[in-house]
PATI-251558 format. One line per field, with one value per residue (C-alpha): residue number from 1; residue in three letters; x, y, z. Coordinates in pm, 1 decimal. Layout:
N
seq: c(NUM_...)
type: c(ala_...)
x: c(X_...)
y: c(Y_...)
z: c(Z_...)
This chain:
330
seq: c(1_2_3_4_5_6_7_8_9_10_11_12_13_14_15_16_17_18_19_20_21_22_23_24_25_26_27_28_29_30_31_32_33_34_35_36_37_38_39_40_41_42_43_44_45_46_47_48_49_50_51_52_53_54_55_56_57_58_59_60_61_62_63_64_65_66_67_68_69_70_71_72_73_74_75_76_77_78_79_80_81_82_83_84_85_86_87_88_89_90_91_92_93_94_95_96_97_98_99_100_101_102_103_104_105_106_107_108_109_110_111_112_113_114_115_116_117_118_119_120_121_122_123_124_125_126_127_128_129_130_131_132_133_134_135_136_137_138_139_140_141_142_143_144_145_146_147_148_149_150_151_152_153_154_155_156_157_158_159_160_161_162_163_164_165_166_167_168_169_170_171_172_173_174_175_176_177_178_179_180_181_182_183_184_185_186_187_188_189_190_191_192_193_194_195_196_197_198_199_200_201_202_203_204_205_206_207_208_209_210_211_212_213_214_215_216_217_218_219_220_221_222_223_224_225_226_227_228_229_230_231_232_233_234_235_236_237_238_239_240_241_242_243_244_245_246_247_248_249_250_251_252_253_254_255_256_257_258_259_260_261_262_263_264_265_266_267_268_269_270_271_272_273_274_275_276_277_278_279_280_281_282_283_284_285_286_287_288_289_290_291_292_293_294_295_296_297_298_299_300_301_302_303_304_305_306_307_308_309_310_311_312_313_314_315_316_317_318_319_320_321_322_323_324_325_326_327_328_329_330)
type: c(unk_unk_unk_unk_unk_unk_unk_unk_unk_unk_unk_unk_unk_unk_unk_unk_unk_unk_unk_unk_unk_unk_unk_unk_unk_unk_unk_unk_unk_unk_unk_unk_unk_unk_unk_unk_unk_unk_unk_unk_unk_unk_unk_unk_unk_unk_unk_unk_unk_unk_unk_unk_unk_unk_unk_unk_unk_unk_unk_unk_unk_unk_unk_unk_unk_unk_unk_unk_unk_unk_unk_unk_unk_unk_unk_unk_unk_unk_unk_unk_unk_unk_unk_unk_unk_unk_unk_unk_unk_unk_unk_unk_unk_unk_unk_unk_unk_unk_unk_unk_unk_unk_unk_unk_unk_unk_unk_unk_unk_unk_unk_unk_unk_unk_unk_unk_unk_unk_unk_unk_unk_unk_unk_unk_unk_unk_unk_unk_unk_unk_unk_unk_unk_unk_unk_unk_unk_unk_unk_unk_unk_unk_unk_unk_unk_unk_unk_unk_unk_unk_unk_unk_unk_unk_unk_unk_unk_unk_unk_unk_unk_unk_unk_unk_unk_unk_unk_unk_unk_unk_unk_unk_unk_unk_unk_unk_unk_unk_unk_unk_unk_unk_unk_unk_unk_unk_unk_unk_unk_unk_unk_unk_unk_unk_unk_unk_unk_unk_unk_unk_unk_unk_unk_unk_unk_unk_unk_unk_unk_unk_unk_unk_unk_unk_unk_unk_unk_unk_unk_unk_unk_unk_unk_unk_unk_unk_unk_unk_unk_unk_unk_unk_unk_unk_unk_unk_unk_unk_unk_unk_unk_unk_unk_unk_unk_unk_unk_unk_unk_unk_unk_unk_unk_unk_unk_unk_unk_unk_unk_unk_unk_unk_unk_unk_unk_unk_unk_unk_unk_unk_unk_unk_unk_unk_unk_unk_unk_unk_unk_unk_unk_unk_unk_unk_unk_unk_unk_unk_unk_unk_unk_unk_unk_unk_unk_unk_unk_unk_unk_unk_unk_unk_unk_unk_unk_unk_unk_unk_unk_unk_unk_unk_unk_unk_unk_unk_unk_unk_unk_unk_unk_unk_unk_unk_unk_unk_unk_unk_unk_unk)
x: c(3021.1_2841.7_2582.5_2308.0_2395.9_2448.1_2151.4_1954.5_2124.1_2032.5_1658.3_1651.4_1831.2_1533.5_1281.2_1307.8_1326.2_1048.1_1012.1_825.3_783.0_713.6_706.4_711.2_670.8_500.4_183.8_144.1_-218.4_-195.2_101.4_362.7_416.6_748.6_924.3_1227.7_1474.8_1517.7_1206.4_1390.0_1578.0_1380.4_969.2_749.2_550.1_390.1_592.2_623.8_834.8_1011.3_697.1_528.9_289.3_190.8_442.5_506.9_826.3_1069.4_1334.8_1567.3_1829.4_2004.3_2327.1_2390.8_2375.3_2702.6_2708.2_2370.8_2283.9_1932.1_1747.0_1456.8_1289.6_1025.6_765.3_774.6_814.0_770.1_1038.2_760.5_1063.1_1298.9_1643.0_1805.4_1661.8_1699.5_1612.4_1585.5_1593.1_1492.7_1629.3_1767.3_2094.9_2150.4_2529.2_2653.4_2859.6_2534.8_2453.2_2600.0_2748.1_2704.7_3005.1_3178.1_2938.2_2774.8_2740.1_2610.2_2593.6_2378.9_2405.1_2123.3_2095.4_1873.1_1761.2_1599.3_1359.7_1081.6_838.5_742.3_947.8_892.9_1120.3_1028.8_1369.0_1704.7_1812.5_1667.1_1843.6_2235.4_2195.8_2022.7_2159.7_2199.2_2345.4_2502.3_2438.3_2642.1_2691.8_2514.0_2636.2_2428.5_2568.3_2407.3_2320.2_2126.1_2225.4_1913.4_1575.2_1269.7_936.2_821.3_1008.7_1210.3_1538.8_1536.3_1814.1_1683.4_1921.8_1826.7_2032.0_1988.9_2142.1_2084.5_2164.1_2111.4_2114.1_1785.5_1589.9_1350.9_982.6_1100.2_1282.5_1341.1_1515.4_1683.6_1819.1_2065.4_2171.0_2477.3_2437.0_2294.3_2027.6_1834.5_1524.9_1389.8_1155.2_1047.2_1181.9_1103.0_1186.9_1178.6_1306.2_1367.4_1268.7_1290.4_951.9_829.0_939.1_953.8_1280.7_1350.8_1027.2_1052.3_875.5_1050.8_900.4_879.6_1244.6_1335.0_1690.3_1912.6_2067.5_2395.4_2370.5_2620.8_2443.0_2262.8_1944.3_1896.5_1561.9_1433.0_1208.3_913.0_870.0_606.8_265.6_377.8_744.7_1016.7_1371.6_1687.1_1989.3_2014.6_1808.9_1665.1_1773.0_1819.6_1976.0_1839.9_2128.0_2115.5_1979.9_1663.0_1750.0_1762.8_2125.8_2303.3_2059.2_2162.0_1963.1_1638.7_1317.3_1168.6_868.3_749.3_723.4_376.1_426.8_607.8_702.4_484.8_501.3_900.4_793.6_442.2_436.4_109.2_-20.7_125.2_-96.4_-151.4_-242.8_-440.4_-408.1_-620.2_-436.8_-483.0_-185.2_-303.0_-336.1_-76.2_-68.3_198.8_287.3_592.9_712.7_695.0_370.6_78.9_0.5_-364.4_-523.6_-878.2_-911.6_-1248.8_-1213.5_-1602.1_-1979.2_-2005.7_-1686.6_-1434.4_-1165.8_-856.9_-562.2_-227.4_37.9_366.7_717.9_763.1_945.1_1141.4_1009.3_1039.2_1216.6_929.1_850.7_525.1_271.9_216.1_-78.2_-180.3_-469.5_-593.0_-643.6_-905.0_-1045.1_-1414.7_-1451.6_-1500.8)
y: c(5178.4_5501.6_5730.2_5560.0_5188.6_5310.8_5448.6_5166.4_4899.1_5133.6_5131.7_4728.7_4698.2_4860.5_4566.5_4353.1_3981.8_3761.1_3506.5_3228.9_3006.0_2643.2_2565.9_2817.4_2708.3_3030.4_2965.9_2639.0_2613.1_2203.7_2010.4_2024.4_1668.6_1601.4_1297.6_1280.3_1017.1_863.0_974.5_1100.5_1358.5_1671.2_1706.0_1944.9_2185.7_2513.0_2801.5_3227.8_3388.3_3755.3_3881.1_3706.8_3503.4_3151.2_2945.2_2581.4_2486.0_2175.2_2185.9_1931.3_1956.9_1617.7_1808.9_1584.5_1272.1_1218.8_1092.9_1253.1_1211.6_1329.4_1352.6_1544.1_1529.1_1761.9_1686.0_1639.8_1964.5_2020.7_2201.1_2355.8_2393.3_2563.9_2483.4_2657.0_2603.7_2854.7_2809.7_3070.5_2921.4_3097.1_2942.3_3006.8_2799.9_2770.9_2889.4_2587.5_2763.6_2878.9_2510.1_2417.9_2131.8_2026.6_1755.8_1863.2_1725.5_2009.6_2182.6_2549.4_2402.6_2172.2_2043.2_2073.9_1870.1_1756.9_1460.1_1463.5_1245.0_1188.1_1043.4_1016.1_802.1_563.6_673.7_428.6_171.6_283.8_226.0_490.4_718.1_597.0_493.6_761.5_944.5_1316.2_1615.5_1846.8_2172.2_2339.2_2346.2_2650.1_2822.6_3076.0_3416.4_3464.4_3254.3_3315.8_3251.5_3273.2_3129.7_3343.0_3187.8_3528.4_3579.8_3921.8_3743.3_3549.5_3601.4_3460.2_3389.3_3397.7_3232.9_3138.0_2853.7_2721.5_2436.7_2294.4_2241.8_2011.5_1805.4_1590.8_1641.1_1757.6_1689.1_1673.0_1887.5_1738.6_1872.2_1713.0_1736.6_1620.0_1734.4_2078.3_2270.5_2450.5_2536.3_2588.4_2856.2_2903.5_2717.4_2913.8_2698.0_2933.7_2981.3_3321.4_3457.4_3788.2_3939.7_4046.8_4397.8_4636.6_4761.3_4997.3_4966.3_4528.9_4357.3_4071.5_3766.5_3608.4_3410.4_3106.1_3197.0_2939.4_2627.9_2795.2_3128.9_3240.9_3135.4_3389.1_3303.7_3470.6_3619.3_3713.5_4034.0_4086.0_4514.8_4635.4_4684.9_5023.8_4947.6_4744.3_4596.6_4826.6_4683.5_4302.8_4107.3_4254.3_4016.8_4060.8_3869.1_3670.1_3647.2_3437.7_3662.4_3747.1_4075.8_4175.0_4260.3_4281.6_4449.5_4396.3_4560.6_4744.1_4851.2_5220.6_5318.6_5280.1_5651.2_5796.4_5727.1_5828.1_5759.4_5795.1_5723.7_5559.2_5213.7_5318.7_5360.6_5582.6_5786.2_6119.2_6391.5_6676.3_7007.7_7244.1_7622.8_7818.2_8190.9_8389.3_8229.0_7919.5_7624.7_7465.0_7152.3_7109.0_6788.2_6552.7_6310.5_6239.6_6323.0_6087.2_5945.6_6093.1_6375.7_6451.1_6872.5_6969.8_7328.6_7372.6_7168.9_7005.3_7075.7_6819.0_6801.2_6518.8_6717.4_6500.7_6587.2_6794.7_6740.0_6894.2_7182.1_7278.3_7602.0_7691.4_7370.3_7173.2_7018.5_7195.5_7068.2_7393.1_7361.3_7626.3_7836.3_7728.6_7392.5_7521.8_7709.4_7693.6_7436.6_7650.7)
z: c(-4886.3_-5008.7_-4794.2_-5020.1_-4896.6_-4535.5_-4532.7_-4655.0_-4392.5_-4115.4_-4214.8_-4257.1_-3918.9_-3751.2_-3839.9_-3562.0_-3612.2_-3565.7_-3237.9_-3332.1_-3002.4_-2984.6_-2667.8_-2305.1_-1995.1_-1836.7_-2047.5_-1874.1_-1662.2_-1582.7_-1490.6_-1777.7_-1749.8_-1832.9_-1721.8_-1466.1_-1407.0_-1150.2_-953.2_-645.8_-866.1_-1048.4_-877.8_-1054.2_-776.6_-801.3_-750.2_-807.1_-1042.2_-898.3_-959.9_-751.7_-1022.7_-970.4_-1185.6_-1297.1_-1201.7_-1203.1_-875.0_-765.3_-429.6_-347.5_-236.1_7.4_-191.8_-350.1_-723.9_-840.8_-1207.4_-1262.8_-1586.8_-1660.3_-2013.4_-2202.5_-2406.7_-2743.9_-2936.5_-3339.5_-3475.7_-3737.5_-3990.4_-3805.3_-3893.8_-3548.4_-3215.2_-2935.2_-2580.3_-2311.8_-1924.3_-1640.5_-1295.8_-969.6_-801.1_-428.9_-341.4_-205.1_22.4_187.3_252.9_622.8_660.0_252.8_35.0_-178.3_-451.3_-428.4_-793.5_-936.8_-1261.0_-1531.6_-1831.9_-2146.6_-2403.8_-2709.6_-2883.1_-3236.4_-3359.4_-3589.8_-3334.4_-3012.0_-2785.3_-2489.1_-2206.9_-1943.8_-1806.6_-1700.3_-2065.0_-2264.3_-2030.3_-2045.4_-2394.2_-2598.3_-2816.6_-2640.5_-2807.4_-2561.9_-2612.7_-2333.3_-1961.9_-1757.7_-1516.2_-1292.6_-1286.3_-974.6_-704.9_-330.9_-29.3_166.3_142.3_74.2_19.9_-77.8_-358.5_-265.4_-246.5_-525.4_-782.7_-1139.6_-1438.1_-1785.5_-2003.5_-2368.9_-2615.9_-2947.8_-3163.0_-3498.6_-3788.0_-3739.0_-4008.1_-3844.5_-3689.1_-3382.1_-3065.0_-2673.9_-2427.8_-2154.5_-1801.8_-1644.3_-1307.0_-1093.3_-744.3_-750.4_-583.9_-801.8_-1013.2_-1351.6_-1345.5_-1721.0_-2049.6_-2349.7_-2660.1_-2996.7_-3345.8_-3544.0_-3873.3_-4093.6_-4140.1_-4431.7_-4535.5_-4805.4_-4944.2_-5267.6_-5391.9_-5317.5_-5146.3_-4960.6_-4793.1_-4412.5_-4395.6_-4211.1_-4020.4_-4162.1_-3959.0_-3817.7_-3617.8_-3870.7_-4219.6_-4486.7_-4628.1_-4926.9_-5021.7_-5421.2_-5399.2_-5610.4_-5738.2_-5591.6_-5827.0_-6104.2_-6070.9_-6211.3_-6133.5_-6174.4_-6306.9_-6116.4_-5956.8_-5612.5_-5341.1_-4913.7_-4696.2_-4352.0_-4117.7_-3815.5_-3595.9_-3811.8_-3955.0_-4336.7_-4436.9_-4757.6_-5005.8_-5386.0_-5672.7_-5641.6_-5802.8_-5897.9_-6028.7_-6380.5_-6662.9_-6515.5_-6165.1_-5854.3_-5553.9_-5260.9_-4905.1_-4955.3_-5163.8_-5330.9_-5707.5_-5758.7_-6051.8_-6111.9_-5990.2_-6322.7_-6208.4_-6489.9_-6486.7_-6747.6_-6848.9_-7178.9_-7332.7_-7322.4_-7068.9_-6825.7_-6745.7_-6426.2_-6299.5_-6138.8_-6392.1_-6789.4_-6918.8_-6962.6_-7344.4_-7301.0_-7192.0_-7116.2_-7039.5_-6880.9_-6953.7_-6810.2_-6787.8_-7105.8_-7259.3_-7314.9_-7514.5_-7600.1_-7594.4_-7753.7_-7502.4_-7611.4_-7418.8_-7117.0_-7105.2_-6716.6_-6566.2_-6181.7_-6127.8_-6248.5_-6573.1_-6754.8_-7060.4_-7285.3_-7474.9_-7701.6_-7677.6_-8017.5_-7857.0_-7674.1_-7850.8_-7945.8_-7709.8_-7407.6)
């Protein structure tokens, strides 16, 4: 890999992907309304968060009821294209060692799932519930769990943990939460998908990206040169990895004869500088010369001067023009 292309991967790295959420629980300023099964499993109440600010929240604690399988189902949530779903759940377990006297029932864990779906679906009978068709996504465990009860919110231990699945490719879906005999709550459920923003690379400009459907999986992007430039050698081309970042540039674009670079991906007119001495008049500037000149040697004067090739003096390339070019014109 050469100093160029390192360079150039450590510049696209430092666009941060995109978070588009569908669906977050912390928002929420009515009842969220989901639906638990059976109805003496997961209750929705008002809670606090570890800072203290007034939270919905879904809990559940049957640890001393043996053989607990409780469900507890979102809303309906569009998947607005997204291929890869993640989720990020906030929630605090009870140590069930804490718990006098509790079975041996007693879990730390939970399971999430999904279901996809194309509409919205009746959930109502005992059916729907063993018989639909689930996807697991994993079982969670809390890396930390409290011991003692604190209404005001200074003891609480919260886990964040995130997951995704996919590939997806109908309207939407439900989450579901499924406990089996722990005592716990969910705090926040943030449901979100990533993209690559839109960015400009070697003088390209590349477009907002979908991630693709595995966290693994490149999206490939065509980039259109930006206005005064054109495409070097190949096609110009990034690529979305799973994680919403640009990686992989191929091919670039640079800036059409009679303009330069400005800013890092501008194309803008070269700037001429004119310096009038006895021998004749200068004409200093950054790139190839224009195909016309206009000199305003004074008020009233004008002249159209054809342009000669540069010639390099001082490190800089200089238009000569003679003084007989000027002359009577002044």
């Amino acid at each position: 890999m050469t100093v160029d292309l390192i360079t150039i991967l450590c510049i696209i790295s430092t666009v941060s992907a995109v978070e588009e959420t569908l669906m977050d629980t912390r928002t929420a300023t009515a009842e969220l309304g989901w639906t638990a099964y059976p109805t003496s499993g997961w209750e929705e109440v008002s809670g606090y968060d570890e800072n203290l600010n007034t939270i919905r929240t879904y809990q559940v604690c049957n640890v001393f009821e043996p053989s607990q399988n409780n469900w507890l189902l979102t809303t309906f949530v569009e998947r607005r294209g997204a291929k890869r779903i993640y989720v990020e759940i906030r929630f605090t377990v009870r140590d069930c060692s804490s718990i006098p006297n509790v079975p041996g029932s007693c879990k730390e864990t939970f399971n999430l799932y999904y279901y996809e779906t194309d509409a919205v679906i009746a959930t109502k009978g005992s059916a729907f519930w063993m018989e639909a068709p689930y996807l697991k996504v994993d079982t969670i465990a809390a890396d930390e769990s409290f011991s003692q009860v604190d209404f005001g919110g200074r003891l609480m231990k919260v886990n964040t943990e995130v997951r995704s699945f996919g590939p997806l490719s109908r309207s939407g879906f439900y989450l579901a939460f499924q406990d089996y005999g722990a005592c716990m709550s969910l705090l926040s459920v943030r449901v979100f998908f990533k993209r690559c923003p839109s960015v400009v690379q070697n003088f390209a400009v590349f477009p907002d990206t979908m991630t693709g459907a595995e966290s693994t999986s490149l999206v490939t992007a065509h980039g259109v040169c930006v206005p005064n430039s054109e495409e070097v050698d190949v096609p110009i081309k990034l690529y979305c990895n799973g994680d919403g970042e640009w990686m992989v540039p191929i091919g670039s674009c640079s800036c059409k004869a009679g303009f330069e670079a400005d800013n890092g991906n501008v194309c803008r007119v070269q700037n001429i500088s004119v310096e009038i001495r006895n021998t004749g008049a200068y004409f200093q500037h950054s790139g190839l010369p224009p195909r016309d000149l206009q000199v305003e040697p004074g008020p009233g004067a004008v002249s159209a001067v054809p342009p000669q090739q540069p010639i390099h003096h001082g490190g800089r390339r200089v238009l000569r023009l003679s003084q007989w070019l000027l002359s009577g014109r002044l």
